[in-house]
MARZA-128195 format. One record per residue: residue number from 1; chain; x, y, z of N, C-alpha, C in turn. Coordinates in pm, whole numbers. Example, Ala and Ser with C-alpha at 12.3 -4.5 7.8 and 13.67 -1.06 7.14 Angstrom:
<sites>
[1; A; [1319; -569; 780]; [1230; -450; 780]; [1320; -330; 780]]
[2; A; [1285; -225; 708]; [1367; -106; 714]; [1290; 3; 787]]
</sites>
This chain:
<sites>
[1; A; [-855; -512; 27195]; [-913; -493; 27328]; [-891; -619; 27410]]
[2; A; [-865; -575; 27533]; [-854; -700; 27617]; [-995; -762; 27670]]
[3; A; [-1010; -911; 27746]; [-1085; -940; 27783]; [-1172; -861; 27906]]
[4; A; [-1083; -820; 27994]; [-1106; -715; 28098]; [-1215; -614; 28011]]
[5; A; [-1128; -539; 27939]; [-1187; -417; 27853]; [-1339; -448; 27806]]
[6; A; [-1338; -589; 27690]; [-1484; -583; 27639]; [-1577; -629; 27777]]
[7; A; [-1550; -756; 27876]; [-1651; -751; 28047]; [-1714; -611; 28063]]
[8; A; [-1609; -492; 28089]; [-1633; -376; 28156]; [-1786; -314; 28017]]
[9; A; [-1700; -293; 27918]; [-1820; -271; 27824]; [-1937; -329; 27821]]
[10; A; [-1962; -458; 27791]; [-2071; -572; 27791]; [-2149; -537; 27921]]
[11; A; [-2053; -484; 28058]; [-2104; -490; 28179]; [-2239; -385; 28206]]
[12; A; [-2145; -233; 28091]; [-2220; -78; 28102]; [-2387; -104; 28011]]
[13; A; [-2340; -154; 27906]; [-2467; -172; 27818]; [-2582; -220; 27846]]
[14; A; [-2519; -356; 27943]; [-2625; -407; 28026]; [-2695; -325; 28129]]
[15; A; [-2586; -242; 28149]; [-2690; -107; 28271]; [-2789; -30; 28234]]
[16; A; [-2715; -18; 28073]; [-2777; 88; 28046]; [-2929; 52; 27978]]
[17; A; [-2859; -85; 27905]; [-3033; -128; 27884]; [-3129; -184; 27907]]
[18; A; [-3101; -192; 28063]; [-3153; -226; 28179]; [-3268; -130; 28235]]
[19; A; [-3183; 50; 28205]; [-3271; 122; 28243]; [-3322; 167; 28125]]
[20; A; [-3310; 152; 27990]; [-3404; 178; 27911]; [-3518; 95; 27931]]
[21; A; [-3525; -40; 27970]; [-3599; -134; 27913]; [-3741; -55; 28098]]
[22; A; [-3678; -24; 28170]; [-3708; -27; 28280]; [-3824; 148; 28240]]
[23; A; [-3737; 222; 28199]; [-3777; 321; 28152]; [-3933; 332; 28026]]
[24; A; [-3961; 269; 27974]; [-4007; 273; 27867]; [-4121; 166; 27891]]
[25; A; [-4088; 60; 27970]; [-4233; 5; 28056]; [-4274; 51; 28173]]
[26; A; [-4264; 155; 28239]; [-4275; 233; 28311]; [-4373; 341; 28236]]
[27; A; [-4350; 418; 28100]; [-4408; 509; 28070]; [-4539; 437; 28003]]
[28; A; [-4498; 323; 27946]; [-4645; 246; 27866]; [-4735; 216; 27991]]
[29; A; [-4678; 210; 28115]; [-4772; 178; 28242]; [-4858; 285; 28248]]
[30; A; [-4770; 417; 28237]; [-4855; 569; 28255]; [-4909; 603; 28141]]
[31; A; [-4922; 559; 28042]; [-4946; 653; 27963]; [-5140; 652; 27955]]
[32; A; [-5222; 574; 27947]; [-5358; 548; 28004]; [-5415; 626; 28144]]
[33; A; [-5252; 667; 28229]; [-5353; 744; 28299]; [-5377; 899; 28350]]
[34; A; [-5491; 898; 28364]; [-5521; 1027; 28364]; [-5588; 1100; 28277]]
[35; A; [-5646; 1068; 28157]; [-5660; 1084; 28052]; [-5811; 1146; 28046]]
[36; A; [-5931; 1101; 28131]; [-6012; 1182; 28131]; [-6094; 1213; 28010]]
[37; A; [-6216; 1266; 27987]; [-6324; 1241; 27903]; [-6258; 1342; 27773]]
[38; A; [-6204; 1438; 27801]; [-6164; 1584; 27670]; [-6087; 1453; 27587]]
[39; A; [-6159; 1445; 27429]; [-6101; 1398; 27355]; [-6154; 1474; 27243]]
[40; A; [-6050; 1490; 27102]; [-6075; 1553; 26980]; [-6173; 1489; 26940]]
[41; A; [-6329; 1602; 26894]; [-6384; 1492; 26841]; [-6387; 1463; 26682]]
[42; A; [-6246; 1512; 26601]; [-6233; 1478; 26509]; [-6198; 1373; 26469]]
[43; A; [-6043; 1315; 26605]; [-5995; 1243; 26573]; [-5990; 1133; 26719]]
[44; A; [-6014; 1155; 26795]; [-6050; 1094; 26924]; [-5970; 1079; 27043]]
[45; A; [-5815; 1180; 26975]; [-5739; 1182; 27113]; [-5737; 1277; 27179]]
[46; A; [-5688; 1226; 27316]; [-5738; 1301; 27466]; [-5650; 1459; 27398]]
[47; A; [-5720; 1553; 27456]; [-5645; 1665; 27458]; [-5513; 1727; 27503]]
[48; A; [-5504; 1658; 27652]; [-5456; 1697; 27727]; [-5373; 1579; 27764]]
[49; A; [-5233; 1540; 27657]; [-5228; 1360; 27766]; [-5100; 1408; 27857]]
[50; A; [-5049; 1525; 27910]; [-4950; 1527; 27979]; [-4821; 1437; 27938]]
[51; A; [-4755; 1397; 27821]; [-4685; 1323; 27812]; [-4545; 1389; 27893]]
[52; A; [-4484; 1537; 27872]; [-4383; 1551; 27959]; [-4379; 1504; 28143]]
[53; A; [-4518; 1541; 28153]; [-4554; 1474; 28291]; [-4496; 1326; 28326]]
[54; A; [-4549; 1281; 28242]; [-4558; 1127; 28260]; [-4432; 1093; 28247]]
[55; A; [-4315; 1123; 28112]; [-4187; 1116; 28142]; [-4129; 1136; 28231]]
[56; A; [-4143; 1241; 28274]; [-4045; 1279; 28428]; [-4077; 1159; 28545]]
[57; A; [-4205; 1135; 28553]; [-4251; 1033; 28645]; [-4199; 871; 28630]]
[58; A; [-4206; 850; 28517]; [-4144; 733; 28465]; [-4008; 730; 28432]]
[59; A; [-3910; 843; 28452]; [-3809; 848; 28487]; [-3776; 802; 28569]]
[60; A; [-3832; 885; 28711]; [-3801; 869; 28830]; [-3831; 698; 28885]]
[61; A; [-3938; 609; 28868]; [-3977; 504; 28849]; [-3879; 428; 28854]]
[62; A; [-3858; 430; 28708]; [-3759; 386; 28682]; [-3633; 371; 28720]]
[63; A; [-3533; 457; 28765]; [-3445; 484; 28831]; [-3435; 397; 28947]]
[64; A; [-3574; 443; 29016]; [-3577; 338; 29192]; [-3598; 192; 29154]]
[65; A; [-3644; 160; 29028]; [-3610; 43; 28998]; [-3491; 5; 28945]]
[66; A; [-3406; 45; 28832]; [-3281; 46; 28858]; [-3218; -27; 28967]]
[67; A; [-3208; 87; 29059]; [-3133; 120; 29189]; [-3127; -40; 29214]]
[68; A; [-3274; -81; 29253]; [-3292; -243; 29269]; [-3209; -329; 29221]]
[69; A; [-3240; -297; 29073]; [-3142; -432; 28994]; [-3027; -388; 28983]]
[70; A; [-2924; -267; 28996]; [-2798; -250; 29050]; [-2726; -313; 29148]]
[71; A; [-2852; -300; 29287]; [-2806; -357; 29398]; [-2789; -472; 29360]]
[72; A; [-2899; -589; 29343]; [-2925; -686; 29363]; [-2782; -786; 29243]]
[73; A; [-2777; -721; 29151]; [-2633; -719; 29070]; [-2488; -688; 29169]]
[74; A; [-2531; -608; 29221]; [-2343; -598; 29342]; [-2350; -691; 29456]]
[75; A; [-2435; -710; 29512]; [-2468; -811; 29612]; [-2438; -963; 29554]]
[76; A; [-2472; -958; 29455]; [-2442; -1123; 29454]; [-2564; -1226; 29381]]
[77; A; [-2692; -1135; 29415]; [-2813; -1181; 29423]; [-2855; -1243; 29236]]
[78; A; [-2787; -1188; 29169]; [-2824; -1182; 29024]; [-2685; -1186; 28978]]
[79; A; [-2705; -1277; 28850]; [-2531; -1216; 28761]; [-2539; -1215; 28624]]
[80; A; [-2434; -1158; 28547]; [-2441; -1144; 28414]; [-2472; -1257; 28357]]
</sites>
């Protein structure tokens, strides 16, 4: 592989785990809310925690944050 080749790679991974990392503190932000008094009282968790909810939301989150550190990466503002 050329030098070009592994940059371009090294470049994607960094995107990509950019938006995992972005993704996944985003959902630990949500996941506390909403949660409300219904809890098992066997075992003490909420009934109802909406987790597909909260994914989709912390998707989206995420993403517009992204977007940020994309820009701010093509602009100049930040570098590898």
């Amino acid at each position: 592989m050329s030098d070009a080749a592994i940059g371009n790679f090294i470049h994607y991974v960094v995107l990509f785990s950019a938006y995992a990392v972005l993704w996944f503190l985003c959902l630990f932000c949500l996941l506390p809310v909403g949660l409300g008094a219904e809890r098992d009282p066997d075992s003490g968790a909420p009934l109802n925690p909406m987790l597909g909810k909260k994914a989709l939301i912390a998707s989206i989150v995420a993403a517009i944050l992204w977007i940020g550190f994309y820009t701010a990466l093509r602009m100049g503002w930040m570098a590898l």
